[in-house]
C-alpha positions in Angstrom: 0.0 0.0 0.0 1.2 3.3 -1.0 -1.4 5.4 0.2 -3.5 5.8 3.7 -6.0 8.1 4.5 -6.1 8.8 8.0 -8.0 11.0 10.5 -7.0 12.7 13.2 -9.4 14.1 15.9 -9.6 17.2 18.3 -11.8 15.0 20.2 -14.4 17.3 22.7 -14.5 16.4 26.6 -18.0 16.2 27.3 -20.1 15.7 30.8 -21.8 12.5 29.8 -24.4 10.9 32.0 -23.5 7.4 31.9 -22.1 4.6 29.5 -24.8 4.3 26.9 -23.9 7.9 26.1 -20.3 8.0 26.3 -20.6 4.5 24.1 -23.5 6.7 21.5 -20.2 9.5 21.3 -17.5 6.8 20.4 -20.1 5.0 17.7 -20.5 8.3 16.4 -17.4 10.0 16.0 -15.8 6.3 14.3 -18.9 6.2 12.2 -18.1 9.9 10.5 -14.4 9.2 10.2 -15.2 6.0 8.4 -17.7 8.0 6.5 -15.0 10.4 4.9 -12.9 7.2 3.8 -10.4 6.8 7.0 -8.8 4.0 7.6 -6.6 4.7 10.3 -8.2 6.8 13.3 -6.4 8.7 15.8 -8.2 9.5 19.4 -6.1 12.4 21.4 -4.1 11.5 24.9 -6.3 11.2 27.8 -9.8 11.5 25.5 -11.0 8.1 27.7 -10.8 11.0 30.8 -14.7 11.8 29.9 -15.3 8.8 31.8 -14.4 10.7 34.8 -18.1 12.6 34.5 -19.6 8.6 35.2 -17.6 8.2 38.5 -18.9 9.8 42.2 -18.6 13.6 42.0 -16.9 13.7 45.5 -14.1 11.5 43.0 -13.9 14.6 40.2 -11.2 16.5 41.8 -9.4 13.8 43.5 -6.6 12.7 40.7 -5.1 10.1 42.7 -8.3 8.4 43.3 -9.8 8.5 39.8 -6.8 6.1 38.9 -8.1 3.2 40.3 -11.6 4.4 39.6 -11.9 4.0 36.3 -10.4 0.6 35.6 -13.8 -0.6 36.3 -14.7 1.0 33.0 -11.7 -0.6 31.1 -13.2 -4.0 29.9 -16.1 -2.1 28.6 -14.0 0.4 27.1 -11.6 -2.3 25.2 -14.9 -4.3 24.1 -16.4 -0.6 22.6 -13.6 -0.3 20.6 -12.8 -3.5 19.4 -15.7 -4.0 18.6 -15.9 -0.8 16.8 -13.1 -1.7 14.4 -14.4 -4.6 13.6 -17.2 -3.5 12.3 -15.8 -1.1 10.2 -13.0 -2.6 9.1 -10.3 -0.1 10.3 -7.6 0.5 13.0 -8.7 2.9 15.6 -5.8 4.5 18.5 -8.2 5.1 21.7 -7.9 7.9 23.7 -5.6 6.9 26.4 -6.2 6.5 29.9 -4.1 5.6 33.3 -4.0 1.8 33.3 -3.2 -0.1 36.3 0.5 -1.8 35.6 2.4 -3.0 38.5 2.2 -1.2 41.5 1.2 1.9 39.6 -0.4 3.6 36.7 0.7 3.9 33.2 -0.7 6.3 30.3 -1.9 3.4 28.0 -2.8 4.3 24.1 -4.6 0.9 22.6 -4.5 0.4 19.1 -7.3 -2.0 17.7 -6.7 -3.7 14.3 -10.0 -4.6 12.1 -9.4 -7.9 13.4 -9.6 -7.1 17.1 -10.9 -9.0 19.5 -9.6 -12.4 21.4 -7.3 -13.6 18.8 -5.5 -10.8 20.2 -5.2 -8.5 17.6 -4.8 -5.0 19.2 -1.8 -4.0 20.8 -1.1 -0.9 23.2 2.0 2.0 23.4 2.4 3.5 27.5 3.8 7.1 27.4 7.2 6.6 28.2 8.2 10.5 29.7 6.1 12.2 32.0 5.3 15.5 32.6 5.7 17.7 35.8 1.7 16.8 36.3 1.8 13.1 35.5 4.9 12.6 37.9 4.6 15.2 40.7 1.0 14.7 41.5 -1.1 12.4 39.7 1.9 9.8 40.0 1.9 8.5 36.7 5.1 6.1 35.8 6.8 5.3 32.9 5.6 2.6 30.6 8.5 0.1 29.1 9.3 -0.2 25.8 8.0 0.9 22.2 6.0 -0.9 19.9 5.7 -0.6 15.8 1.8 -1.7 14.5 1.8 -3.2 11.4 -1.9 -2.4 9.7 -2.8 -2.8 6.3 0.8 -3.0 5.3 2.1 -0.2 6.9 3.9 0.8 9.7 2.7 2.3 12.5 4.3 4.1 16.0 2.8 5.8 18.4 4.2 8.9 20.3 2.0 10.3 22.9 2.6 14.0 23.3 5.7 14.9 25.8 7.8 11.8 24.2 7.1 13.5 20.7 9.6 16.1 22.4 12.4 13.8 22.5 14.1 12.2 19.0 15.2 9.3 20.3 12.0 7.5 20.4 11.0 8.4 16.9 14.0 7.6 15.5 14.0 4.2 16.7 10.6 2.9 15.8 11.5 4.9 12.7 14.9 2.4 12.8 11.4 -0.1 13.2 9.7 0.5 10.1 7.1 2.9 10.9 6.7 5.2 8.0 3.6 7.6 10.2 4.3 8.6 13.7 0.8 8.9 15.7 0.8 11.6 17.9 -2.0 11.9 20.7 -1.7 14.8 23.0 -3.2 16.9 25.8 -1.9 20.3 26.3 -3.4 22.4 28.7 -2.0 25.7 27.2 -0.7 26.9 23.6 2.8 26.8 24.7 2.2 23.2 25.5 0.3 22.4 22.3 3.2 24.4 20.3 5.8 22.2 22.1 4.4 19.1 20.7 3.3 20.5 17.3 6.9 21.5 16.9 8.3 18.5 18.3 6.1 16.5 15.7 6.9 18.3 12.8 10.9 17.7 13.9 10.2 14.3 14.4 8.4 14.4 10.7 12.0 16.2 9.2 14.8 14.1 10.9 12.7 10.6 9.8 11.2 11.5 6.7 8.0 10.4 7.6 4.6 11.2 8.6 2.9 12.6 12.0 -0.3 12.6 12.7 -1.4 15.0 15.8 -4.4 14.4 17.7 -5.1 17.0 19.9 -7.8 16.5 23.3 -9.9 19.8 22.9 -12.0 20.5 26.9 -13.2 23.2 29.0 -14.1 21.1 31.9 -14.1 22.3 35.6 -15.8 19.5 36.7 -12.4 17.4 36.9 -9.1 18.9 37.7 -7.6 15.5 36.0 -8.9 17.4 32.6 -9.9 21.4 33.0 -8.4 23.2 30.0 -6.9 21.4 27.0 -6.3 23.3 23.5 -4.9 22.6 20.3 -5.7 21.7 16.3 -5.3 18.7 14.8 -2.2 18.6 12.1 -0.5 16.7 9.6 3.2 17.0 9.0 5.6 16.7 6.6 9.4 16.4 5.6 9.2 19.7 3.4 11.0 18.2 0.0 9.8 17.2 -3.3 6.1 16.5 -3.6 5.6 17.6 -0.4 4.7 20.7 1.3 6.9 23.3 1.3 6.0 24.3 5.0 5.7 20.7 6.8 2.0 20.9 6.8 0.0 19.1 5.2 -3.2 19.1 6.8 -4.7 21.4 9.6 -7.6 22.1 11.5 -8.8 25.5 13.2 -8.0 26.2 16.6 -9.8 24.6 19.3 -12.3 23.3 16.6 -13.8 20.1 17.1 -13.9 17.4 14.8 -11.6 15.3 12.5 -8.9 16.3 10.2 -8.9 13.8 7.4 -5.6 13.1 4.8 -4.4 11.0 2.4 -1.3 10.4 3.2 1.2 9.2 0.1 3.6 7.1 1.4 5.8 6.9 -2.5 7.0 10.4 -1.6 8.2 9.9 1.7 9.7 6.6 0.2 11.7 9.2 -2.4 12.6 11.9 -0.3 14.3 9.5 1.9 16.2 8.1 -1.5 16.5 11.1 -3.5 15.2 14.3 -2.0 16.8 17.6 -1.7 18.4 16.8 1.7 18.9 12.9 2.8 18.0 13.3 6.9 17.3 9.4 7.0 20.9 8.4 5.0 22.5 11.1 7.1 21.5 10.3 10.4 24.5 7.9 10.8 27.1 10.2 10.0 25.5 12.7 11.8 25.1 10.8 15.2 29.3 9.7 14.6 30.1 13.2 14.0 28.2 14.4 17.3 31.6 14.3 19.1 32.1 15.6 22.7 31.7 19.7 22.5 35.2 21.8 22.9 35.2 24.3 25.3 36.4 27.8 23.4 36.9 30.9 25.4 36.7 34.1 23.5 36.6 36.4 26.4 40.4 36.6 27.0 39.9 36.1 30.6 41.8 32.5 31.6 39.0 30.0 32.7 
């Protein structure tokens, strides 16, 4: 397959009164992706936090204990979408929620192929870097490991927003095979959301590949675990030949719900990484042998 049309949502928090609506959302949004000819669907990070609005409302403020909380919702919410791609036929990336794993919690993105289900068929990526919030107060660890998914002949890695800000994961499920980096995110602010869009599209240049940003959209005071998150849903780029000149391919309005659908045309990734303008992929070896320890050169005249 050369060519993939994907959609990626700025996914709404809503205050849902119980399961059969929060299940009526899900069915819906899938159902209009599929509509416009996706394939590949992308839920934000966190988006499974609208479950929050089902548990006690002396639970809504209290991070720590909503951990726990909603893993009563989790077979539910894996049967949902399972089910969901099944019936469609396509891979869908839920919005990602804290998983009990060990002793703790981990952010847990699953990814459901179109042949879900107990033949085991879907797969998961954990956030691997934490921010301040995740670690200093709602105590969220580290998952281990990364994970390429292999649908409908390509090759798939996920990213979930603060690890889109560090290369080395890219570049080795890049080293992987995955030609489209999925990128979920919550960003409370625009200087969080620009982080990650910038991180993406860098992740997009050094790889010559796709990423695919997801963005969790919510004005929610009911819950501190959510309040405020902004963003637009993007598509980015290497910019070389065929391919846009700015590293954008697709984009959404600001804080505008809904999905972003692409095609995305995997033969001109495939060339720029074998004869574009600039060859990031070929280079990176020479570049990473090169990266030698930095000399210390003082111009002042003053003797360190």
């Amino acid at each position: 397959m050369t060519t993939v049309r994907i959609a990626a949502a700025a996914y709404p928090i809503d205050f849902l009164p119980d399961w059969a609506a929060y299940q009526a959302k899900i069915s819906a949004w899938v159902a209009d992706a599929v509509g416009q000819g996706a394939s590949v669907l992308v839920f934000p990070e966190y988006a499974a936090l609208e479950l929050v609005a089902l548990l006690p409302p002396e639970l809504h403020h209290d991070v720590t204990a909503i951990r726990p909380a909603l893993q009563a919702f989790l077979p539910d919410f894996l049967t949902l979408h399972s089910w969901l791609a099944q019936q469609y036929g396509v891979g869908i990336v839920a919005g990602s929620l804290p998983v009990a794993h060990g002793q703790g919690f981990v952010n847990r993105a699953y990814l459901f192929g179109p042949n879900s289900g107990p033949d085991g068929q879907s797969s998961y990526q954990d956030k691997l870097m934490m921010t301040r919030f995740e670690d200093e107060e709602w105590h969220i660890s580290p998952g281990s490991g990364l994970r390429v998914f292999e649908l409908g002949g390509v090759r798939y890695g996920i990213i979930i927003c603060y690890d889109s800000e560090f290369p080395q994961m890219s570049r080795q499920l890049a080293e992987a095979g995955a030609e489209v980096l999925l990128v979920p995110s919550f960003t409370g602010a625009r200087r969080g959301y620009t982080r990650v869009r910038v991180g993406s599209m860098a992740r997009a240049l050094e790889n010559q590949v796709y990423a695919v940003h997801a963005p969790l959209i919510a004005d929610a005071n009911w819950t501190y675990a959510v309040e405020e998150a902004v963003g637009m849903a993007g598509i980015y780029t290497p910019s070389d030949d065929g391919l846009p000149e700015d590293g954008v391919l697709a984009q959404g309005g600001w804080n505008e719900p809904g999905w972003l659908v692409a095609d995305l045309d995997l033969s001109l990734t495939r060339h720029v990484r074998a004869d574009g303008h600039v060859l990031n992929w070929r280079d990176r070896v020479a570049a990473a042998d090169r990266a030698t320890p930095a000399e210390v050169v003082n111009l002042d005249g003053v003797r360190a």
